[in-house]
C-alpha positions as MATLAB code, in Angstrom:
seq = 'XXXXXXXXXXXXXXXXXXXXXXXXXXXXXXXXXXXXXXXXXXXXXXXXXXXXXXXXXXXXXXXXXXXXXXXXXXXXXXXXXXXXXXXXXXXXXXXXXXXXXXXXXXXXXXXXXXXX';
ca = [
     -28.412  -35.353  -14.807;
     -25.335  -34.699  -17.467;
     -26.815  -31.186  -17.803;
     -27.693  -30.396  -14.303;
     -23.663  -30.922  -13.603;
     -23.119  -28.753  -16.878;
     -25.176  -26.039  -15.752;
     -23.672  -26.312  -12.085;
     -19.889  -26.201  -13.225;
     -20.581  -23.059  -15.429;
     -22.236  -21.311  -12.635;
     -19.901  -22.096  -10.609;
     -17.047  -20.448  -12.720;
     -19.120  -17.850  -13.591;
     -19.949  -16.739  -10.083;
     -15.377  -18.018   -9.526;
     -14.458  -14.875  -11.917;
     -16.832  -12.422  -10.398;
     -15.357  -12.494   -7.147;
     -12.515   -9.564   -6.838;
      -9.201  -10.514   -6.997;
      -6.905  -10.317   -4.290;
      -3.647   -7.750   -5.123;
      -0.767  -10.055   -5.807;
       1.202   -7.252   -7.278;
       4.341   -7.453   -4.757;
       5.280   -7.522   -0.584;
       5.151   -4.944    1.559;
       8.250   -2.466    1.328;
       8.249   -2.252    5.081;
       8.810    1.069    6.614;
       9.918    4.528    5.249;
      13.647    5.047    6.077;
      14.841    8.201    7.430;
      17.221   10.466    6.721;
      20.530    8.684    7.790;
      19.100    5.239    6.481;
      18.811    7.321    2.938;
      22.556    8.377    3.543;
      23.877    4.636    4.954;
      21.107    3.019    1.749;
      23.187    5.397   -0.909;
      26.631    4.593    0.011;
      26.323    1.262   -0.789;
      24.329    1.936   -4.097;
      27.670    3.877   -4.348;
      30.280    1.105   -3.590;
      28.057   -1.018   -5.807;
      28.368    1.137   -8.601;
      32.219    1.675   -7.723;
      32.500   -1.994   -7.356;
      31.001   -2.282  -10.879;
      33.068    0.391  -12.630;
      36.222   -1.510  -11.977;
      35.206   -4.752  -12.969;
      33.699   -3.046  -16.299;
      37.413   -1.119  -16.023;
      35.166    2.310  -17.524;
      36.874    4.728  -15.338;
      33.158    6.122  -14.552;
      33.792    5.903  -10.640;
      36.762    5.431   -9.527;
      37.818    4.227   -5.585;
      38.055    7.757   -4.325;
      34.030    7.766   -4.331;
      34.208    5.508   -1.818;
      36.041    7.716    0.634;
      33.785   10.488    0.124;
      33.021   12.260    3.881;
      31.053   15.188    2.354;
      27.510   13.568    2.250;
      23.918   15.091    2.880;
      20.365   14.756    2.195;
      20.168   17.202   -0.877;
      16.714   17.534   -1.428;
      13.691   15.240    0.240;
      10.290   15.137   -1.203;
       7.170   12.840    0.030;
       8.404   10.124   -2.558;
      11.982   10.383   -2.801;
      15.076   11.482   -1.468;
      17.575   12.779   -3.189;
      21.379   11.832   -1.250;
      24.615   13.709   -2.374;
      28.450   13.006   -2.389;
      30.592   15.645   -3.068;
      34.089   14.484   -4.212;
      36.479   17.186   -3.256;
      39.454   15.459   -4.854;
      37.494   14.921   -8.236;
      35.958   18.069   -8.071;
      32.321   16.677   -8.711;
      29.152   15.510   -6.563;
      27.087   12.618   -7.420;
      23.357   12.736   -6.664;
      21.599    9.318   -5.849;
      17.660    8.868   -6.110;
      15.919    6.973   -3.632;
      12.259    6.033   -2.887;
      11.196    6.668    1.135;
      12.019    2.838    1.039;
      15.688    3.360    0.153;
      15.812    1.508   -2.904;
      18.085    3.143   -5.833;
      15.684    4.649   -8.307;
      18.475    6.617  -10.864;
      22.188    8.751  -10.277;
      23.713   11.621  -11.971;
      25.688   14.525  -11.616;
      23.685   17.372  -12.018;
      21.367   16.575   -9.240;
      18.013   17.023  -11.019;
      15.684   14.527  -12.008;
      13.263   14.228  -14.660;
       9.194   14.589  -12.742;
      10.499   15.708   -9.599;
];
């Protein structure tokens, strides 16, 4: 009888770790944003990151960013989109990756990312 059970149970978990597994990798993003939900998803990446540079006191980003008006889709791809701010009074525009989801991916200055 011992054995029978033995034999059972090890089927049993045999036949357990053949099923497929279900992907538990991570929720549903929800909807691709559009172009003005990329624009309004960027400028707070950007106070965030303005927010940060004074608390760090780097001088990176300073208020001004903040204020920026001049701000555009750039360049928009399947996968991405690719928001810009162009600071007149600093003389500079800061480009801000997204993924169609909005969420912040990288930002730089010269507006060109690496496998895009």
């Amino acid at each position: 009888m011992r054995i029978f059970i033995n034999i059972t149970m090890f089927c049993f978990l045999g036949l357990a770790m053949l099923v497929p597994n279900i992907a538990f990798s991570h929720g549903d993003h929800g909807e691709p944003i559009n172009d003005g939900q990329a624009i309004i998803a960027a400028s707070k990446y950007l106070e965030i990151m303005v927010e940060k540079s004074k608390a760090n006191n780097d001088g990176k980003l300073n208020a001004s960013w903040t204020k920026v008006m001049d701000k555009k889709i750039f360049k928009k791809g399947l996968q991405y989109f690719i928001v810009s701010f162009n600071n007149v009074k600093e003389q500079k525009t800061l480009y801000f990756l997204l993924n169609v989801y909005g969420e912040y991916i990288a930002a730089n200055f010269q507006g060109t990312f690496k496998g895009l």
